[in-house]
C-alpha positions in Angstrom: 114.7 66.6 102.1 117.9 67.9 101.0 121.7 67.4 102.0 123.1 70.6 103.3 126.0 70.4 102.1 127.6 73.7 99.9 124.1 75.3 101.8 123.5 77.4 104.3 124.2 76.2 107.8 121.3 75.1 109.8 122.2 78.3 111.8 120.2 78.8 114.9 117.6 76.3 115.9 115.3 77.6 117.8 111.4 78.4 117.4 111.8 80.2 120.8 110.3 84.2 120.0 113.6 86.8 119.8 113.3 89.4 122.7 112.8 93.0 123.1 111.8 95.4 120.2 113.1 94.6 117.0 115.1 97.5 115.8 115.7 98.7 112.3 117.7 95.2 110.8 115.6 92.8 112.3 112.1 94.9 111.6 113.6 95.3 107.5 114.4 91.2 107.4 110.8 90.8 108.4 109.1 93.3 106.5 110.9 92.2 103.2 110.1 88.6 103.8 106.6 89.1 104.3 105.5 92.5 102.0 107.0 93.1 98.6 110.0 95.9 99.2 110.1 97.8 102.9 109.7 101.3 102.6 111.9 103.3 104.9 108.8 104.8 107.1 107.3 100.9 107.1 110.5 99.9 108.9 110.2 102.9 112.0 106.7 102.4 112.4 107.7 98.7 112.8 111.2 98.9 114.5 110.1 100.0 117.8 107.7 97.4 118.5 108.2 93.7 120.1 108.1 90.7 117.3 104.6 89.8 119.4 103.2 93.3 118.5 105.1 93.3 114.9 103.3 90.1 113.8 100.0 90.7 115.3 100.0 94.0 113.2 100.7 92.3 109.8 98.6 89.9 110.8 95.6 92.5 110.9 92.1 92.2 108.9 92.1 94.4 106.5 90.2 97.5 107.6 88.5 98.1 104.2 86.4 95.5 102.0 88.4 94.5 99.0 87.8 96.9 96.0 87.1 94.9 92.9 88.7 95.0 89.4 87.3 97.9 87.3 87.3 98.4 83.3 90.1 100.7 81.5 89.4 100.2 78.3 86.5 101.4 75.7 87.6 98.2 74.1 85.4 96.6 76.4 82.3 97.7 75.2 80.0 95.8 77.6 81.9 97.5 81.1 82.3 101.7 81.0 85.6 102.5 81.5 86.1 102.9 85.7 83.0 100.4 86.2 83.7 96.6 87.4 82.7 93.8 85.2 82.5 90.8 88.3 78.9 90.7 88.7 78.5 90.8 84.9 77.7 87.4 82.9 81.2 86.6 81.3 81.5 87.3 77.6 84.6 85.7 76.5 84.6 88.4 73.6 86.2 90.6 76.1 88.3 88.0 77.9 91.7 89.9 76.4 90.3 92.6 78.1 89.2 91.7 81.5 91.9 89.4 81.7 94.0 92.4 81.8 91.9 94.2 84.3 92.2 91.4 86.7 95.9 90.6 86.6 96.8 94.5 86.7 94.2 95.0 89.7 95.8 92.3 91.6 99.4 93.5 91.0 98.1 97.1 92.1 96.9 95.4 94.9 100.7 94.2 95.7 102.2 97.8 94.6 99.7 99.6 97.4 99.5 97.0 99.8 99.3 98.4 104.0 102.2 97.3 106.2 100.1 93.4 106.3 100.9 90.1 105.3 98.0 89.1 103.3 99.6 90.0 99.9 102.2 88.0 100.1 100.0 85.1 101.6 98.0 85.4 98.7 100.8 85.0 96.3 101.7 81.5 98.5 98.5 80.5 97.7 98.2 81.3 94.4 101.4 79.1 94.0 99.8 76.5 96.1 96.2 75.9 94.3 97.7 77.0 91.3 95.0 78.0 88.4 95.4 79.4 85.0 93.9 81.7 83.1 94.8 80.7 80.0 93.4 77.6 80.7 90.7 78.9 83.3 89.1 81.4 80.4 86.2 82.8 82.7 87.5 86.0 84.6 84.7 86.1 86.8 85.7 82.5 87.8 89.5 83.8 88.5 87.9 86.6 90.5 86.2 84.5 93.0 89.0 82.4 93.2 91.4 85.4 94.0 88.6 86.3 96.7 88.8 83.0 98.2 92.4 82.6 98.6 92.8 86.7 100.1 89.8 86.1 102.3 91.3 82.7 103.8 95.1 84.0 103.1 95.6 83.5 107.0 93.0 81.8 108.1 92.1 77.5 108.1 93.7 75.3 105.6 91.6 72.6 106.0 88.5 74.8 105.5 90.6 76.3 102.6 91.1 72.9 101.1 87.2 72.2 101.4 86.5 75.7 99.7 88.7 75.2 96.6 87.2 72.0 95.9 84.9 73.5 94.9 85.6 76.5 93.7 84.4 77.0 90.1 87.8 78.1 89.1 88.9 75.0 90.1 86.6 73.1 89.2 87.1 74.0 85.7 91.1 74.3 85.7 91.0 70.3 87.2 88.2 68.8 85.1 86.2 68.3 88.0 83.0 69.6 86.5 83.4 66.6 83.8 83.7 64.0 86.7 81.0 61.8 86.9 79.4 58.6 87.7 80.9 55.6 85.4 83.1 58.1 84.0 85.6 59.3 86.7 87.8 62.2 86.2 91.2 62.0 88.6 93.0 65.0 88.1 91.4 67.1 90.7 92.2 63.8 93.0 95.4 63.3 92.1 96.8 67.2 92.8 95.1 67.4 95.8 96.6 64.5 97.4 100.3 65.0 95.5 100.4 69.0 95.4 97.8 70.8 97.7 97.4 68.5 101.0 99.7 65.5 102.0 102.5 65.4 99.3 103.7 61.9 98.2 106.5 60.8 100.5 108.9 58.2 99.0 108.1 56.0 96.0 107.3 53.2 97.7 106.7 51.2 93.9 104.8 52.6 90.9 101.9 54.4 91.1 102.5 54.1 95.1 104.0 56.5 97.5 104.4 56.7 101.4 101.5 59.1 102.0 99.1 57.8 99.1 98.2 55.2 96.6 96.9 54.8 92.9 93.9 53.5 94.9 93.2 56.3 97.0 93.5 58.8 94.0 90.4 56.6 92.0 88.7 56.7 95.3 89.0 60.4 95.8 88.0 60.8 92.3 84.6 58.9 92.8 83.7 61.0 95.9 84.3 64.3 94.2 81.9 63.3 91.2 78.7 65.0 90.7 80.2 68.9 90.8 78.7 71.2 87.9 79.5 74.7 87.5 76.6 77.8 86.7 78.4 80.4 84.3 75.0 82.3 84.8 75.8 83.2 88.5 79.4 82.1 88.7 78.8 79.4 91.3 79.4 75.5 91.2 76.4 73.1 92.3 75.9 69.4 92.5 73.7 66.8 91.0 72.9 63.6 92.6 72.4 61.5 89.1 75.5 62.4 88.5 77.7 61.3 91.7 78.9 58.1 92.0 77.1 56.5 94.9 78.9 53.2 95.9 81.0 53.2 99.0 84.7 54.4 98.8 87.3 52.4 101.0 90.8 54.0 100.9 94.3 52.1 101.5 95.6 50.7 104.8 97.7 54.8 104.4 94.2 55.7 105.9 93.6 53.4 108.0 91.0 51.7 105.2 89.0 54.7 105.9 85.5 54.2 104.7 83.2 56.9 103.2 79.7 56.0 102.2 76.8 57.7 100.5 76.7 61.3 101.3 76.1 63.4 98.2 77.5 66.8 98.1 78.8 66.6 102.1 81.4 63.4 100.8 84.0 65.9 99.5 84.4 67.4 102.8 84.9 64.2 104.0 87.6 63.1 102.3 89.5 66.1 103.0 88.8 65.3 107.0 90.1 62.0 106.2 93.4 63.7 103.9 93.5 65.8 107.3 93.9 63.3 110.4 97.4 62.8 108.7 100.3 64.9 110.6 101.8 64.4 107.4 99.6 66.8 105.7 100.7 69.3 108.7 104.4 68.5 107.6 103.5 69.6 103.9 102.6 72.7 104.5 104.6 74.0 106.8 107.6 72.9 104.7 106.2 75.1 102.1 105.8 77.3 104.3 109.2 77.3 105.9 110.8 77.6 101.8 108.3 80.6 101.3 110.0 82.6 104.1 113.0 81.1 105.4 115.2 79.6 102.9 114.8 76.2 100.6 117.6 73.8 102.2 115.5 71.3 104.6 118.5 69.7 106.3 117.8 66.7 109.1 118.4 69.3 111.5 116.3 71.8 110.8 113.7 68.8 109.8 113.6 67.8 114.0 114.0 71.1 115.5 112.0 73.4 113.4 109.5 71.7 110.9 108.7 68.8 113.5 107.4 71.4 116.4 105.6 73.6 113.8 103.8 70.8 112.3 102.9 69.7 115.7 101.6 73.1 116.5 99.6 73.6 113.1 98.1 69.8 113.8 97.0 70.6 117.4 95.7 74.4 116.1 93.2 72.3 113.6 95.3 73.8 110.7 94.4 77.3 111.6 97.1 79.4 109.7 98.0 82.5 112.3 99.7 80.4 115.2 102.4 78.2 112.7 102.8 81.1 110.9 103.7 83.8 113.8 105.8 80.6 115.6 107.7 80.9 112.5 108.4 84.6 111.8 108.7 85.3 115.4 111.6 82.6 116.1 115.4 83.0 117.1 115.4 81.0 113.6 114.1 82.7 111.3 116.1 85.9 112.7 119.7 84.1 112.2 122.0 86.4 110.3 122.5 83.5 108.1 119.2 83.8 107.0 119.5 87.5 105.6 120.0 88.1 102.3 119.9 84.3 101.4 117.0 84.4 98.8 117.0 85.6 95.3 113.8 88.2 95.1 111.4 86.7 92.8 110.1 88.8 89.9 107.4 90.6 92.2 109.9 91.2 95.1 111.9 92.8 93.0 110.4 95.1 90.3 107.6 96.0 92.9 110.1 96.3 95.4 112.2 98.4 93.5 109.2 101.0 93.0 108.2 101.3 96.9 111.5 101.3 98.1 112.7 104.3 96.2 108.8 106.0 96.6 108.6 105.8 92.7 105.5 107.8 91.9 102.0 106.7 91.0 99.6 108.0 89.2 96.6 109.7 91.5 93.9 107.2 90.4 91.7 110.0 89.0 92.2 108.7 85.9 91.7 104.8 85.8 93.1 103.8 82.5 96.4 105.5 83.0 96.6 103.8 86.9 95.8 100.4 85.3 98.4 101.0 82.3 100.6 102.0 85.0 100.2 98.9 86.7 100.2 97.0 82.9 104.2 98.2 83.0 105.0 96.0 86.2 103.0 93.0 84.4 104.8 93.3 81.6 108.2 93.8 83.4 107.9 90.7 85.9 106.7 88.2 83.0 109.8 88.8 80.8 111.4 87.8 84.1 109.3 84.5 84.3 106.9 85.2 86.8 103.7 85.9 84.8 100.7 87.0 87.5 97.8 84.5 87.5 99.2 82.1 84.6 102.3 79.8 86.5 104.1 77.6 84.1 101.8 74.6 85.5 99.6 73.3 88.1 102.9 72.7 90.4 103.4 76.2 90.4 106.8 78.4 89.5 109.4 76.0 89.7 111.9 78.7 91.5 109.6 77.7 94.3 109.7 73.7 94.2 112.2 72.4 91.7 115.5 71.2 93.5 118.1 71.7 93.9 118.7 75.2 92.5 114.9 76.7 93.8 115.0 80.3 93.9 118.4 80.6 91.9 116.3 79.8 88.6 115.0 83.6 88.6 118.3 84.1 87.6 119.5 83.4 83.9 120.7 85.1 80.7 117.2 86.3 80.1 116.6 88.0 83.5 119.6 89.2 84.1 119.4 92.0 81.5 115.3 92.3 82.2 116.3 93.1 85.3 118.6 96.0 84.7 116.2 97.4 82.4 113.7 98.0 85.6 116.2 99.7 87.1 117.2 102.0 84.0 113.5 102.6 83.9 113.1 103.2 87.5 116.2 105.6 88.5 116.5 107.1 85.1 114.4 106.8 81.9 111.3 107.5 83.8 107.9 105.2 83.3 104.9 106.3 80.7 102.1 104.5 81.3 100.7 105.0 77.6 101.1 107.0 74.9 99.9 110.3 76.1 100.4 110.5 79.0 103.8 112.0 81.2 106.3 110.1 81.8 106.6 109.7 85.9 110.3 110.3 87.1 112.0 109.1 90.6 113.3 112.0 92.7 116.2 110.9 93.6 116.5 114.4 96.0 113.3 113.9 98.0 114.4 110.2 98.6 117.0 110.7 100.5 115.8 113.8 102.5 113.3 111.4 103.4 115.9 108.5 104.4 118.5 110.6 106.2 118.7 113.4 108.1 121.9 114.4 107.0 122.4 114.0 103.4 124.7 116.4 103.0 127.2 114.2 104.5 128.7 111.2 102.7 129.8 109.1 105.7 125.6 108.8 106.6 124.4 109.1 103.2 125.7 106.0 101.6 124.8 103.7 104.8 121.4 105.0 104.8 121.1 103.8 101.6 122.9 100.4 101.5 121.0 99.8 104.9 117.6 100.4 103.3 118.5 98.3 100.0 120.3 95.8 101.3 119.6 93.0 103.8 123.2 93.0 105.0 125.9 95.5 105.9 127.8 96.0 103.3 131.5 96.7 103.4 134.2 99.3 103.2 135.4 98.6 99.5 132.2 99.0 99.2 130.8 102.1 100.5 134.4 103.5 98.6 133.1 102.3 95.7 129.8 104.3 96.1 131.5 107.1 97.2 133.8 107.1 94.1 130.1 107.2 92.2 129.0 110.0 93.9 132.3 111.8 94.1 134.7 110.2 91.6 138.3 111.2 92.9 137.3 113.7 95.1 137.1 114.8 99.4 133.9 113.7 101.2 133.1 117.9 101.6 132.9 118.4 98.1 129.7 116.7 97.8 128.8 118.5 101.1 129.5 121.5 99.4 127.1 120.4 96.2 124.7 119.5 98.7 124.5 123.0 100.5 125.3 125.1 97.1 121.4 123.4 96.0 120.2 124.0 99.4 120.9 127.5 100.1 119.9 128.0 95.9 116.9 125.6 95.9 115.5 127.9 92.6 118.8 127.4 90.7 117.3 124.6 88.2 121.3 123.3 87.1 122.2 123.2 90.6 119.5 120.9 92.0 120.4 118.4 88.3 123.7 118.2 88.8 122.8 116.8 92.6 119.9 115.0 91.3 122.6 113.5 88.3 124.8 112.7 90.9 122.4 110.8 93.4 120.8 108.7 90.5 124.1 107.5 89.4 124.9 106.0 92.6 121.7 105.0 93.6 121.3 103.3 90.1 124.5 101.5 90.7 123.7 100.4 94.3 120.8 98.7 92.4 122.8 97.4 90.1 125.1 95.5 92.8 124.0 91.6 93.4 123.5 92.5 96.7 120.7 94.3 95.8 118.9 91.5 93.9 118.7 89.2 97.4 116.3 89.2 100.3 
């Protein structure tokens, strides 16, 4: 737990639900915080309904089964180009390949997600029980585990935790496959105690912490023996010779907890034993509160906001839905201090950046140039340090855990310039998703049609779109500094005049570029401005 001094305020503590509908401000604040970039539309649909109703909706199943990965490329010999390769035996001559496929089809995922919350969950996860695929070579082992974590993305973390013990992915990524019977393996027992359940707690002395010991760990460790994975069907099993059968007593932290001889049933077990601790509610919802609040855990906000959610998520069994709407439906998490008080990550912000401003997509007919397409955002966001499916190591992105600085570590000499060059590539170079193929362009005219009724007039043009891109108001020096963009030296009417002059000539080609010139130099520079690169 941090001081919070030079930090945000504690601001307003309260998990008490806000009232009435939401309104544009508060229904972008949540949209942003739990999608990747509000679209204008996304925040109507969602303005005029009560935060109940608003997190109910995002909280939705999805209404169609979860397409899998397909091949785009006849470099993969084994898979035809526009066909999946999941339910085909792995062949790690084509890892490079369906490695590609997977990471692209996930971020696809993210670029064309509904108005829900399970993308964004997923990512959490993913940062949570963090694999790797460059470590995890099977692809058919990262796709189950991707299936896993969206299919329990809201659901029970205890049953979650149960799940991705053995889950091959992880079961390969943590060794546990090679844990046996006289030969224990403890890295699998050791991050799910320190990183995926309970956390440590103060050192209390080495090896030992407040919420665990040394001793638990080589307990936990001989329980979870015996666990094999089958790369013929992609599934893990377990074999009795190979599970350590002697009885596992854990430190007084669990009450000496006792398990004896149960086979394959012990690892569940242990993670009812890991799961009596309110401590282990206290974890998660910390995480939870960094992933969509802000990082600064102050003693205040400790009592009033993380105590009563961890209580809740203990009493609900774990179950996901009610901590999570308590949280995104409170006074709290609606402060004004709160807005804008988060660096967007990598993801939030290049995929952001491409449904906010409607960038256009390919049409899908042709699958290579929609997964080249989506190739462009995995290259962009892992020169800017968030590299889908591979984190740096098994505590995840350190933006999302490493104190004190958190979430100001996605900024730095290397980003900073990465970062302007997805916005040159956005409002004005245009994207080509391979050799070949036409370049896709933002129309900068259709945009803000679409965003404002009145575009012709400066005085509700330039709010719309500060009010859209930003999460705060921004201020007059400001909006005069857009305006001198748009208009450099010159009346409001004169752009009202452009405006109309392209209007009343729509088939006058120069016309409609020197409008379109003018909009993408102003929008470009509203991206530009720091405001634009917090959440």
């Amino acid at each position: 737990m941090e001081s919070s001094k030079n930090r945000l305020k504690s601001g307003v503590l309260s998990i008490n639900p806000i009232s009435g509908v939401l309104g544009f401000d508060k229904a972008k604040h949540l949209l942003n915080r739990c999608m990747f970039g509000a679209r204008q539309s996304e925040i109507e649909f969602m303005q005029t309904k009560t935060i109940s109703e608003a997190i109910d909706y995002l909280m939705q199943e999805p209404a169609e089964p979860l397409s899998p990965p397909l091949g785009y490329s006849t470099k993969d010999e084994e898979i035809p180009v526009g066909t999946t390769w999941v339910n085909t035996k792995f062949n790690s001559k084509y890892r490079n390949q369906r490695k590609s496929s997977y990471t692209h089809w996930w971020l696809g995922r993210m670029l064309n997600q509904d108005v829900s919350l399970q993308e964004k969950m997923v990512l959490f996860w993913h940062n949570h029980f963090v694999i790797e695929t460059d470590v995890v070579q099977n692809t058919n082992f990262h796709y189950r585990y991707n299936t896993l974590i969206t299919k329990n993305a809201l659901g029970n973390f205890k049953e979650l935790a149960k799940e991705m013990t053995v889950n091959v992915g992880m079961l390969k990524y943590l060794d546990g496959d090679h844990n046996k019977v006289g030969a224990p393996n403890e890295n699998y027992a050791r991050e799910l105690l320190e990183l995926f359940t309970i956390g440590k707690g103060p050192l209390l002395e080495e090896g030992n912490y407040t919420n665990y010991t040394e001793h638990d760990i080589r307990e936990a460790a001989k329980v979870l023996t015996g666990w094999k994975i089958n790369p013929n069907n992609d599934s893990s099993f377990f074999l009795s010779y190979r599970h350590d059968k002697s009885q596992k007593t854990f430190s007084h932290i669990f009450e000496n907890y006792t398990i004896t001889n149960k086979e394959e049933l012990e690892y569940k077990q242990l993670i009812d034993m890991i799961f009596l601790k309110k401590e282990t509610a206290r974890f998660l919802v910390r995480k939870l509160y960094r992933w969509f609040v802000y990082y600064n855990i102050d003693a205040e906000i400790e009592s009033n906001i993380i105590e009563p959610l961890a209580t809740l998520f203990f009493e609900s069994n774990f179950e996901l839905k009610p901590v999570v709407k308590k949280l995104l439906s409170s006074e709290h998490f609606f402060d004004t201090n709160f807005r804008g008080c988060m660096i967007k990550n990598p993801l939030e912000f290049t995929i952001g950046i491409l449904r906010q401003l409607e960038f256009p997509s390919p049409n899908g007919e042709d699958v290579t140039e929609l997964y080249f397409f989506w190739n462009w955002i995995y290259y962009r966001t892992k020169i800017q340090d968030l590299e889908i499916g591979d984190p740096p190591d098994v505590a995840g992105w350190p933006a999302w855990y490493l104190e004190p600085n958190y979430n100001q570590l996605w900024i730095n000499t290397a980003s900073i310039p990465n970062r302007a060059k997805v916005i040159n590539f956005v409002v004005a170079w245009g994207i080509r998703p391979k050799s070949g193929y036409q370049k896709l362009y933002f129309d900068p005219i259709e945009f803000v049609i679409k965003i404002t009724p009145s575009p012709s007039n400066v005085a509700t043009l330039i709010p719309a779109l500060t009010n859209l891109l930003f999460p705060k108001p921004v201020s007059e020096e400001q909006i005069t500094e857009l305006k001198s963009v748009l208009i450099p030296g010159l009346p409001d009417s004169e752009w009202t005049i452009e405006w109309n002059r392209f209007v009343n000539n729509p088939d006058d080609v120069n016309q409609k570029k020197a409008v379109a010139k003018r909009l993408l130099k102003m929008i470009g520079k509203i991206c530009l401005m720091a405001e634009y690169q917090l959440i």
